[in-house]
CHARMM internal coordinates of N, CA and C (Angstrom, degrees):
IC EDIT
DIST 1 N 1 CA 1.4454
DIST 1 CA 1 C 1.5252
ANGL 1 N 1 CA 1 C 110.21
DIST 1 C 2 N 1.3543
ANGL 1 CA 1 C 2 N 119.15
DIHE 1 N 1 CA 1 C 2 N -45.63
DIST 2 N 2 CA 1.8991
ANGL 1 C 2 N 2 CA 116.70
DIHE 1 CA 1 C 2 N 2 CA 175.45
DIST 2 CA 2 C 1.3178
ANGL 2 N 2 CA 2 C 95.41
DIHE 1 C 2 N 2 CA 2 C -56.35
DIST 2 C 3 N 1.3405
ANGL 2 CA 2 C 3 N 124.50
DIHE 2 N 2 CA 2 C 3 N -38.99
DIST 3 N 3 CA 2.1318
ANGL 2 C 3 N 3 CA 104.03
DIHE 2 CA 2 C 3 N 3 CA -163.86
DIST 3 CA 3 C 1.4936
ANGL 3 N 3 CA 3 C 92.85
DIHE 2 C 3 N 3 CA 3 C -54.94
DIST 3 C 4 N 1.4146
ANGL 3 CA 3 C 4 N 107.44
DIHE 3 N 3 CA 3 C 4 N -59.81
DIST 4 N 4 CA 1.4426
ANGL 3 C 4 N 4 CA 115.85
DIHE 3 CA 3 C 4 N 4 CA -171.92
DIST 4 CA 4 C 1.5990
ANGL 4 N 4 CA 4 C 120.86
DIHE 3 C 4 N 4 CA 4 C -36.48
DIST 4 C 5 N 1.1819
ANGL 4 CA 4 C 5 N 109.92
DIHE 4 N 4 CA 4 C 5 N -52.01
DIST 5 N 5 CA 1.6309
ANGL 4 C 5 N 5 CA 116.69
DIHE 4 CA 4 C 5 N 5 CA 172.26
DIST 5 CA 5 C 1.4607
ANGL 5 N 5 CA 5 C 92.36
DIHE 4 C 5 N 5 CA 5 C -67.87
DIST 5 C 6 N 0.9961
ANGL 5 CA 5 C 6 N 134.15
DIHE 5 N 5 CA 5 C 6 N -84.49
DIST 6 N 6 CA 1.7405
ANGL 5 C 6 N 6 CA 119.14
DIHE 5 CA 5 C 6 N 6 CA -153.35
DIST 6 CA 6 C 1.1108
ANGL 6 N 6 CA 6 C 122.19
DIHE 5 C 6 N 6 CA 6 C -58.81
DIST 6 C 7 N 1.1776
ANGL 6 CA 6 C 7 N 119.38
DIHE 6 N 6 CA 6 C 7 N -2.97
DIST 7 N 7 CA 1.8505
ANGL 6 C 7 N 7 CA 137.14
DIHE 6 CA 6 C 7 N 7 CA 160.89
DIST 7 CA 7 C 1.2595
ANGL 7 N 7 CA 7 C 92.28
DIHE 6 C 7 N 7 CA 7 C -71.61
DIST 7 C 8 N 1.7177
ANGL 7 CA 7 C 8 N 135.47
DIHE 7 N 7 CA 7 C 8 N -80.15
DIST 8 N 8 CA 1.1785
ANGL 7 C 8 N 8 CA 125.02
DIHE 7 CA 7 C 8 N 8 CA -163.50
DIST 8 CA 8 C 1.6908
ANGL 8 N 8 CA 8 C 105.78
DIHE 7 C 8 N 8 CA 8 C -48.21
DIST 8 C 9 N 1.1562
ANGL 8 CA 8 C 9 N 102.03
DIHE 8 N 8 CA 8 C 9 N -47.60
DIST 9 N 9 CA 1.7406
ANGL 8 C 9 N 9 CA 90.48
DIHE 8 CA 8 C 9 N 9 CA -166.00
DIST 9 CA 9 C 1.6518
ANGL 9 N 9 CA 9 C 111.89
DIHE 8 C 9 N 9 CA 9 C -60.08
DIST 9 C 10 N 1.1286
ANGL 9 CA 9 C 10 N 107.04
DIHE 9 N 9 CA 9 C 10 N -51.86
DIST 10 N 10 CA 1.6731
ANGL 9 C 10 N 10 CA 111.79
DIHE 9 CA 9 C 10 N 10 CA 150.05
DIST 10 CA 10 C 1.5372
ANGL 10 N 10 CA 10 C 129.13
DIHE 9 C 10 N 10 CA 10 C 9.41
DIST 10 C 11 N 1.5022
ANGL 10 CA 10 C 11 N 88.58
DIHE 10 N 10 CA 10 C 11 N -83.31
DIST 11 N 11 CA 1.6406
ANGL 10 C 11 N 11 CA 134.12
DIHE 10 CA 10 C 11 N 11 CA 169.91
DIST 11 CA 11 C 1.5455
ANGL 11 N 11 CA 11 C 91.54
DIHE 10 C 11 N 11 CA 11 C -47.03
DIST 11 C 12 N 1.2225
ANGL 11 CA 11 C 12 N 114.04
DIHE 11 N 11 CA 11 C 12 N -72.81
DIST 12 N 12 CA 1.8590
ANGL 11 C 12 N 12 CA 128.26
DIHE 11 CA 11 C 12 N 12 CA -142.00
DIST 12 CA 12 C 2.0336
ANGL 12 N 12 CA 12 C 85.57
DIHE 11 C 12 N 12 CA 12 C -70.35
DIST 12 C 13 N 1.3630
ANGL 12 CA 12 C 13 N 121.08
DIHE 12 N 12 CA 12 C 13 N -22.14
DIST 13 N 13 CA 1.4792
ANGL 12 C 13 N 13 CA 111.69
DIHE 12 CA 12 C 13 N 13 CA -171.76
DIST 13 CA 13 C 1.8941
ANGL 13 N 13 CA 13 C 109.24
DIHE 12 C 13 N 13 CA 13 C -113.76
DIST 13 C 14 N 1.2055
ANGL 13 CA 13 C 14 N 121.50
DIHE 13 N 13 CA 13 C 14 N 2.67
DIST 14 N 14 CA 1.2428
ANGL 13 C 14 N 14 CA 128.66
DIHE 13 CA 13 C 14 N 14 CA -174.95
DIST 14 CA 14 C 1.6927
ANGL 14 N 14 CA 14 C 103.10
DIHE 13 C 14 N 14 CA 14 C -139.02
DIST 14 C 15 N 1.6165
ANGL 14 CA 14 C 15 N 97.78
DIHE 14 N 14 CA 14 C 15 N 166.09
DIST 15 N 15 CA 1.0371
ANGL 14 C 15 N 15 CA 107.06
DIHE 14 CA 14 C 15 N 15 CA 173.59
DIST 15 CA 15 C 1.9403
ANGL 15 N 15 CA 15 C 116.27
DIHE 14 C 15 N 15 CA 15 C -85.63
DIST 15 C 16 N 1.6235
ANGL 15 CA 15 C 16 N 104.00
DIHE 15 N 15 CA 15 C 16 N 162.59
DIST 16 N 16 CA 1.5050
ANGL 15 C 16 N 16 CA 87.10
DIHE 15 CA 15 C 16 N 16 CA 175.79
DIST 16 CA 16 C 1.7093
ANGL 16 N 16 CA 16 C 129.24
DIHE 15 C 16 N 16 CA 16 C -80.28
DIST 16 C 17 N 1.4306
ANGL 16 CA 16 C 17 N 107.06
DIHE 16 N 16 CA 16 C 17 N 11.66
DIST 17 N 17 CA 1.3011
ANGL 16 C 17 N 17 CA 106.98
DIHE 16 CA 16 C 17 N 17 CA -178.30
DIST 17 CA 17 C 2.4120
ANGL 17 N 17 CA 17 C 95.88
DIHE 16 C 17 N 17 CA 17 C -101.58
DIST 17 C 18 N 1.3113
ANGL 17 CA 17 C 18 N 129.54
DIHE 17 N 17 CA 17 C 18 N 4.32
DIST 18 N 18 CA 0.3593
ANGL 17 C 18 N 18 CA 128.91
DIHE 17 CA 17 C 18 N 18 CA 131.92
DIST 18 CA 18 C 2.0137
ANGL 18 N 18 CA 18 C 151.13
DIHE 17 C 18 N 18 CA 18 C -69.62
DIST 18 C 19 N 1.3184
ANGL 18 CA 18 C 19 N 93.72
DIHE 18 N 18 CA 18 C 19 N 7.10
DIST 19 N 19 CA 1.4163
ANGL 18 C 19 N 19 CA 100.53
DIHE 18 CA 18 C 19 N 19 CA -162.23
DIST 19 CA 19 C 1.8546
ANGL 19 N 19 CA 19 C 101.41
DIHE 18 C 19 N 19 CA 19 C -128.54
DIST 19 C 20 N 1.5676
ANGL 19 CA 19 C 20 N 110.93
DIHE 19 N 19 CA 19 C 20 N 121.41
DIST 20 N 20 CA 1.5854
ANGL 19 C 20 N 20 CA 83.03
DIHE 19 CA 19 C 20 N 20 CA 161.73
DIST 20 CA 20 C 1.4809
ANGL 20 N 20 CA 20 C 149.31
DIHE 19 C 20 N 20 CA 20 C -83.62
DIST 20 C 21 N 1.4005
ANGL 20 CA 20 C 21 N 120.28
DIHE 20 N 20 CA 20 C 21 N -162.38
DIST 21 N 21 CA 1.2778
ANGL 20 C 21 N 21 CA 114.01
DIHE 20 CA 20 C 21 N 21 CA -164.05
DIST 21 CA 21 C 1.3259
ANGL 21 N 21 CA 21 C 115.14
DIHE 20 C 21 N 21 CA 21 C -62.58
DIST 21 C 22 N 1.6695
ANGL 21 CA 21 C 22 N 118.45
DIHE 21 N 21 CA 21 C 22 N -18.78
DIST 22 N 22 CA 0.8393
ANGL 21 C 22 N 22 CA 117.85
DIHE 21 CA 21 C 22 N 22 CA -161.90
DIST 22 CA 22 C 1.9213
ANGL 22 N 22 CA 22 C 109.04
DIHE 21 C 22 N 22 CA 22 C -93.88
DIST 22 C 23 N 1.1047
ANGL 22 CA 22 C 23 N 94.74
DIHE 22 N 22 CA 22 C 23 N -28.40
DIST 23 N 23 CA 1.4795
ANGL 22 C 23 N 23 CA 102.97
DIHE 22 CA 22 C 23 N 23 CA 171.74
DIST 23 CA 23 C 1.2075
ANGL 23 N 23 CA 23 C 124.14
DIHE 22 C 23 N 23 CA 23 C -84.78
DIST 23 C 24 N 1.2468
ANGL 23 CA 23 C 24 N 135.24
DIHE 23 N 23 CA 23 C 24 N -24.23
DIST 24 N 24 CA 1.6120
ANGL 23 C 24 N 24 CA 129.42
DIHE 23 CA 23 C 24 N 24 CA 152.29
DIST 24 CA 24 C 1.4931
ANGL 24 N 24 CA 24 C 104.17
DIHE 23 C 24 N 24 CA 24 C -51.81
DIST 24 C 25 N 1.3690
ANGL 24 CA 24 C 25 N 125.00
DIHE 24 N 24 CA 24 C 25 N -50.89
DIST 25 N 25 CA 1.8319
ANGL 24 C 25 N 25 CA 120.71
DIHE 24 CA 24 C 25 N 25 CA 175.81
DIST 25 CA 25 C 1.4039
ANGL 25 N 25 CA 25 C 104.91
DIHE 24 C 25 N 25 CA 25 C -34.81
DIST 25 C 26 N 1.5103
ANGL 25 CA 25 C 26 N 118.76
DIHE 25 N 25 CA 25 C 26 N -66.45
DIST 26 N 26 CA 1.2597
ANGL 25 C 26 N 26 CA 117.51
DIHE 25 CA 25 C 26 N 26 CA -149.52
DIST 26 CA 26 C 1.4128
ANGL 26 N 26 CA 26 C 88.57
DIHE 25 C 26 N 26 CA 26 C -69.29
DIST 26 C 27 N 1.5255
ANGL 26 CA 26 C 27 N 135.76
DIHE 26 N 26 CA 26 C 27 N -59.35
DIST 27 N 27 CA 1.7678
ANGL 26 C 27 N 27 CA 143.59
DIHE 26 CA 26 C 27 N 27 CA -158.82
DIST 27 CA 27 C 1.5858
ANGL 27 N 27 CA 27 C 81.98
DIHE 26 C 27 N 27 CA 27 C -44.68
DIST 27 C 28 N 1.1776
ANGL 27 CA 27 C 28 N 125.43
DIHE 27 N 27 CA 27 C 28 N -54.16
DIST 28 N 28 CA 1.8619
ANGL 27 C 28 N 28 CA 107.79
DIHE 27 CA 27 C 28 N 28 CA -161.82
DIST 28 CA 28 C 1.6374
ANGL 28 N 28 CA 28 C 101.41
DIHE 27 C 28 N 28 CA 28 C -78.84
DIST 28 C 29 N 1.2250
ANGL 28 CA 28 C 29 N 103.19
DIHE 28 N 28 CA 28 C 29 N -32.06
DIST 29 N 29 CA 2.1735
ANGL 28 C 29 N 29 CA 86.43
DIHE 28 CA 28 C 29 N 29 CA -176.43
DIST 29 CA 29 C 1.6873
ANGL 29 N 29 CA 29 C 91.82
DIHE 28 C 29 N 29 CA 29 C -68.23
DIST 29 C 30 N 1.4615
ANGL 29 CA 29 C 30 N 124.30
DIHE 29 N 29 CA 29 C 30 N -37.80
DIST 30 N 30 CA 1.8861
ANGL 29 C 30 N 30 CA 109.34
DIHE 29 CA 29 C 30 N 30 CA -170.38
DIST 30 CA 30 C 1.9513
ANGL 30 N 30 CA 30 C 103.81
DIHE 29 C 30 N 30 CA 30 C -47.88
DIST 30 C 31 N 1.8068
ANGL 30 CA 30 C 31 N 84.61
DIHE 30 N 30 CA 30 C 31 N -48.40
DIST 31 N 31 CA 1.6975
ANGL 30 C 31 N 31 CA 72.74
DIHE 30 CA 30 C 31 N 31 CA -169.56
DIST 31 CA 31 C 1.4283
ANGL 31 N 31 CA 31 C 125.25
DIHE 30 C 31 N 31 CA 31 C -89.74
DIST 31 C 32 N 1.4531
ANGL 31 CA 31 C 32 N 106.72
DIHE 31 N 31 CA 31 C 32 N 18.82
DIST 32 N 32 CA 1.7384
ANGL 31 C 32 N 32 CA 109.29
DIHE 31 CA 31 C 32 N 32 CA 155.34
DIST 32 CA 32 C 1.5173
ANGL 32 N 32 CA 32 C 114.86
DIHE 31 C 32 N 32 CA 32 C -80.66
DIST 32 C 33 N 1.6398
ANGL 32 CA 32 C 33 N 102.81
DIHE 32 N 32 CA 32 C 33 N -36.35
DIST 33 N 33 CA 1.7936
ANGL 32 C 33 N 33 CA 105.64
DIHE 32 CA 32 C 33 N 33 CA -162.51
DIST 33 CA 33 C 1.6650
ANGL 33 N 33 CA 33 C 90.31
DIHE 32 C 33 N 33 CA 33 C -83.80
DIST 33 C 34 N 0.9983
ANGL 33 CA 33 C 34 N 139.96
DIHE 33 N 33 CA 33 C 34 N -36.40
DIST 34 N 34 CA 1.8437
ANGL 33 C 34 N 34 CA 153.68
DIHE 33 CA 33 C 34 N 34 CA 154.95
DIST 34 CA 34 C 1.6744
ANGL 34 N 34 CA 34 C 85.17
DIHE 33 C 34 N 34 CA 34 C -18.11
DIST 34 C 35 N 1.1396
ANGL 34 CA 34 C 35 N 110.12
DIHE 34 N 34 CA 34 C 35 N -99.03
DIST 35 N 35 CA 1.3664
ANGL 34 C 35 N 35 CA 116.49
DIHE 34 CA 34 C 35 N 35 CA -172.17
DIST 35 CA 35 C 1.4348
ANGL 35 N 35 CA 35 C 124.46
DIHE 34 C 35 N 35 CA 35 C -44.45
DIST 35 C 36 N 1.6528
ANGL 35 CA 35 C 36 N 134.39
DIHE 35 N 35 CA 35 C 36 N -41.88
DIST 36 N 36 CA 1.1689
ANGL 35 C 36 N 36 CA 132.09
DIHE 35 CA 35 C 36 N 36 CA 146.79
DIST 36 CA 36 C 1.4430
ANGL 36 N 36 CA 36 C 111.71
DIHE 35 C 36 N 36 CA 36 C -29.62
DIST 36 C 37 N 1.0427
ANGL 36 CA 36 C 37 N 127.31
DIHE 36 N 36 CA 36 C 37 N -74.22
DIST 37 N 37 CA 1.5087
ANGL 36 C 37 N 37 CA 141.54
DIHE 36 CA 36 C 37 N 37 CA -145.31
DIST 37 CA 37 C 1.7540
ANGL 37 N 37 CA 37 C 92.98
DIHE 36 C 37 N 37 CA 37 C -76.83
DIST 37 C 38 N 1.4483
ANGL 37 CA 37 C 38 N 112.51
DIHE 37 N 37 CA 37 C 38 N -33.93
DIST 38 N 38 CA 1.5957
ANGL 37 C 38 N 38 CA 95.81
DIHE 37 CA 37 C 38 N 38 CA -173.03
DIST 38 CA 38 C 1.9197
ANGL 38 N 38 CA 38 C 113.11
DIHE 37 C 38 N 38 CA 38 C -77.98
DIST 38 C 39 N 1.6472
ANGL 38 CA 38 C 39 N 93.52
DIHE 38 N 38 CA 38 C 39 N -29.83
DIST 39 N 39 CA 1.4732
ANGL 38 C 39 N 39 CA 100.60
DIHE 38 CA 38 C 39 N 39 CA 171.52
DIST 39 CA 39 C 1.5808
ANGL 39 N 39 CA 39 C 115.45
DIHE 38 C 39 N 39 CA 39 C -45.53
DIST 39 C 40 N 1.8766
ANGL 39 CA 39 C 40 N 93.01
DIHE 39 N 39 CA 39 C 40 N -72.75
DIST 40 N 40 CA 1.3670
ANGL 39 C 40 N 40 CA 87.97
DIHE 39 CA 39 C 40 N 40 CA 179.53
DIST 40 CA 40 C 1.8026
ANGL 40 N 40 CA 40 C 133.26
DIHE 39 C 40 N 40 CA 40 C -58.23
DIST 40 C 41 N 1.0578
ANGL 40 CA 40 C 41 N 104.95
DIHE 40 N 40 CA 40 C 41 N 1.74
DIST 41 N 41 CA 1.6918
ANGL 40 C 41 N 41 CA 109.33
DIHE 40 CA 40 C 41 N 41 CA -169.62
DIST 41 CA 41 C 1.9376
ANGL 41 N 41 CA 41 C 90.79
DIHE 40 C 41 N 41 CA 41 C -104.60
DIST 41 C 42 N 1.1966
ANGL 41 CA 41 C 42 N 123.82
DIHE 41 N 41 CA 41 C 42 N -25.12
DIST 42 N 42 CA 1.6967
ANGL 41 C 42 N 42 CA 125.17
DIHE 41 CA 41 C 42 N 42 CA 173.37
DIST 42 CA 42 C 1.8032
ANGL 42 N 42 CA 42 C 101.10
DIHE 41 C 42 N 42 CA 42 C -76.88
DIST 42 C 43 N 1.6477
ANGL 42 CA 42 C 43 N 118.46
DIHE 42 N 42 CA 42 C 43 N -37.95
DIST 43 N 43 CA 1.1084
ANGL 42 C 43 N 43 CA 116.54
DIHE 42 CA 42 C 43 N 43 CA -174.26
DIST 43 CA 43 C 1.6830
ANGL 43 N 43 CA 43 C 127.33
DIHE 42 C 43 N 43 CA 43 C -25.53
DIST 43 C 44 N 1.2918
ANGL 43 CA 43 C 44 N 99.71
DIHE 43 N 43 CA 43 C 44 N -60.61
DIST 44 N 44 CA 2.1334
ANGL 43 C 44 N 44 CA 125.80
DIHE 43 CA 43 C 44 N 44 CA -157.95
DIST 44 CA 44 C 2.0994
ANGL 44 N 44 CA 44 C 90.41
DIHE 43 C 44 N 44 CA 44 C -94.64
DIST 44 C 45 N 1.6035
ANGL 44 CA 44 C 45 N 99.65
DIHE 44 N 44 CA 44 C 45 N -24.38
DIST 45 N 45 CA 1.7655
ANGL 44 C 45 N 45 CA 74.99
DIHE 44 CA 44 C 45 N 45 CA -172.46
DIST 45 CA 45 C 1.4725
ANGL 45 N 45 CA 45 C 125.69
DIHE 44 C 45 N 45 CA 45 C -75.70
DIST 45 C 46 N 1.2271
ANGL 45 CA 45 C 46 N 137.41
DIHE 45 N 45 CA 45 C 46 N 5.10
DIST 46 N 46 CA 1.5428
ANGL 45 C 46 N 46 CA 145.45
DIHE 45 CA 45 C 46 N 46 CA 115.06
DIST 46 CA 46 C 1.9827
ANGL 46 N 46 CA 46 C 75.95
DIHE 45 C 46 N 46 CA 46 C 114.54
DIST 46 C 47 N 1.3442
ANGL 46 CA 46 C 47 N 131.11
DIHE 46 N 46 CA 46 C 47 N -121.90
DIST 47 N 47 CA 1.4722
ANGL 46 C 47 N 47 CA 120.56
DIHE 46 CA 46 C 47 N 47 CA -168.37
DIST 47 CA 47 C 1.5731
ANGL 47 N 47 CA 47 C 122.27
DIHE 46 C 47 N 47 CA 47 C -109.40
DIST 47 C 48 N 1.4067
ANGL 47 CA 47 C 48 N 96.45
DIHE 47 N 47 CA 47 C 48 N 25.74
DIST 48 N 48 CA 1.9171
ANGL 47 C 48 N 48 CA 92.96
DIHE 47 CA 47 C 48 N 48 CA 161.77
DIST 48 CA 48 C 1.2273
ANGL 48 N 48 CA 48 C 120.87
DIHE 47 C 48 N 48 CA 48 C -31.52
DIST 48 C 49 N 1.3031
ANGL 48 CA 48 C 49 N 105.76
DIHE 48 N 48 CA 48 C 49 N 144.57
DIST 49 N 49 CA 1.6660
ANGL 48 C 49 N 49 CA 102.28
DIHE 48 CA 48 C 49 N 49 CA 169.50
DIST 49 CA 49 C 1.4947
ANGL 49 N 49 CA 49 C 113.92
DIHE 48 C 49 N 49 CA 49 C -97.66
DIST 49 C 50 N 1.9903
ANGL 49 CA 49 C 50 N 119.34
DIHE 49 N 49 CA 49 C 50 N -10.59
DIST 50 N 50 CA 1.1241
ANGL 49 C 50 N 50 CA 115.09
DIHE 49 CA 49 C 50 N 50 CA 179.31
DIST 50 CA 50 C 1.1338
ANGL 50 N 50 CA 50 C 101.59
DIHE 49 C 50 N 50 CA 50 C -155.68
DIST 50 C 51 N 0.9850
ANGL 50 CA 50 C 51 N 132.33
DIHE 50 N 50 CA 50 C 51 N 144.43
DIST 51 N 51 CA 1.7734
ANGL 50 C 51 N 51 CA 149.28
DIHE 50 CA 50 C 51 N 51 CA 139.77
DIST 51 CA 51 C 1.1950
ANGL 51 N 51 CA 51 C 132.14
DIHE 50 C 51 N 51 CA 51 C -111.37
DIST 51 C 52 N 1.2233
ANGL 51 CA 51 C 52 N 109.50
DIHE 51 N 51 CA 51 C 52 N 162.75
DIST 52 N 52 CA 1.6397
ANGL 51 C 52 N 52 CA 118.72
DIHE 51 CA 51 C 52 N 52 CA -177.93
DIST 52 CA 52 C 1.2961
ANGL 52 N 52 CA 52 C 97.61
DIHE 51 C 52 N 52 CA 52 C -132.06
DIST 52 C 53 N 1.6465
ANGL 52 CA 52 C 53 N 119.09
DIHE 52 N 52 CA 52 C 53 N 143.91
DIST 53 N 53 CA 1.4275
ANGL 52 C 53 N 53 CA 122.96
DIHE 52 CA 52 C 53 N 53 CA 148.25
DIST 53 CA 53 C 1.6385
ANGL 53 N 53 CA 53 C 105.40
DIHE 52 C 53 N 53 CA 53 C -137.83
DIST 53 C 54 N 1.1693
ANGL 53 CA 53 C 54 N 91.81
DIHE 53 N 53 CA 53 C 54 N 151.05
DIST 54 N 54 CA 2.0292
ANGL 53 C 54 N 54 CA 112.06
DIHE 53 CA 53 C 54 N 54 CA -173.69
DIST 54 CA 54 C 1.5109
ANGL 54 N 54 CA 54 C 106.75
DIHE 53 C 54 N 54 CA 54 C -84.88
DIST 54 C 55 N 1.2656
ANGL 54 CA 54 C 55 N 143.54
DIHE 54 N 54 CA 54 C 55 N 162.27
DIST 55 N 55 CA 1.5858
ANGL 54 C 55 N 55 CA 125.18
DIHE 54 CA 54 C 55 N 55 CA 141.39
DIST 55 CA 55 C 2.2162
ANGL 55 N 55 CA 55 C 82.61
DIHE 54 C 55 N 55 CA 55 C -117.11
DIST 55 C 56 N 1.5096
ANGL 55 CA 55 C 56 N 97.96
DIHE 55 N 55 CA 55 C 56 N 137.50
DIST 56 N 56 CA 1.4253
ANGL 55 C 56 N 56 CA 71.83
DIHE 55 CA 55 C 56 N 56 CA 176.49
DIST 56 CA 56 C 1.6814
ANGL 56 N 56 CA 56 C 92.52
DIHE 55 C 56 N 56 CA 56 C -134.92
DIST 56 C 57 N 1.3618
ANGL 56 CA 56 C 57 N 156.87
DIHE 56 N 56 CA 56 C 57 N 125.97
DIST 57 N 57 CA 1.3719
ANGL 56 C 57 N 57 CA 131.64
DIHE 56 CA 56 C 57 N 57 CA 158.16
DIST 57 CA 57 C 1.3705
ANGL 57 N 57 CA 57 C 153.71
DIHE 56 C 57 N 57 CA 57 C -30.49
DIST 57 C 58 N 1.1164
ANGL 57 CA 57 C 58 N 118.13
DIHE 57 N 57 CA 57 C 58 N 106.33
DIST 58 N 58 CA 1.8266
ANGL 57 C 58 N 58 CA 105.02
DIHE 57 CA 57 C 58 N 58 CA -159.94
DIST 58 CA 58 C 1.3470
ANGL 58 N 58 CA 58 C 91.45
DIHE 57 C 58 N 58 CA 58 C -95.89
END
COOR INIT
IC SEED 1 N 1 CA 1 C
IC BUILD
């Protein structure tokens, strides 16, 4: 999961002709499982007006 994040961040601070093939893969699976994980974590909180979630490495 960190390759995956530091690929996206990678991605999110360089261009893609800077990055290889293998790290644009992972930058697009981070920001599919990104989006899974934020859905399901907005799912159960019923009418917040805001949240926060961390990904942090242990």
């Amino acid at each position: 999961m960190l390759a995956a994040l530091r690929a996206f961040q990678n991605a999110s601070e360089s261009g893609e002709s800077d990055l290889t093939k293998a790290e644009i893969a992972l930058a697009k699976r981070w920001a599919k499982a990104y989006d899974a994980a934020r859905t399901s974590g907005f799912r159960d909180l019923g009418d917040a007006d805001e949240a926060f979630f961390d990904v942090r490495s242990v």
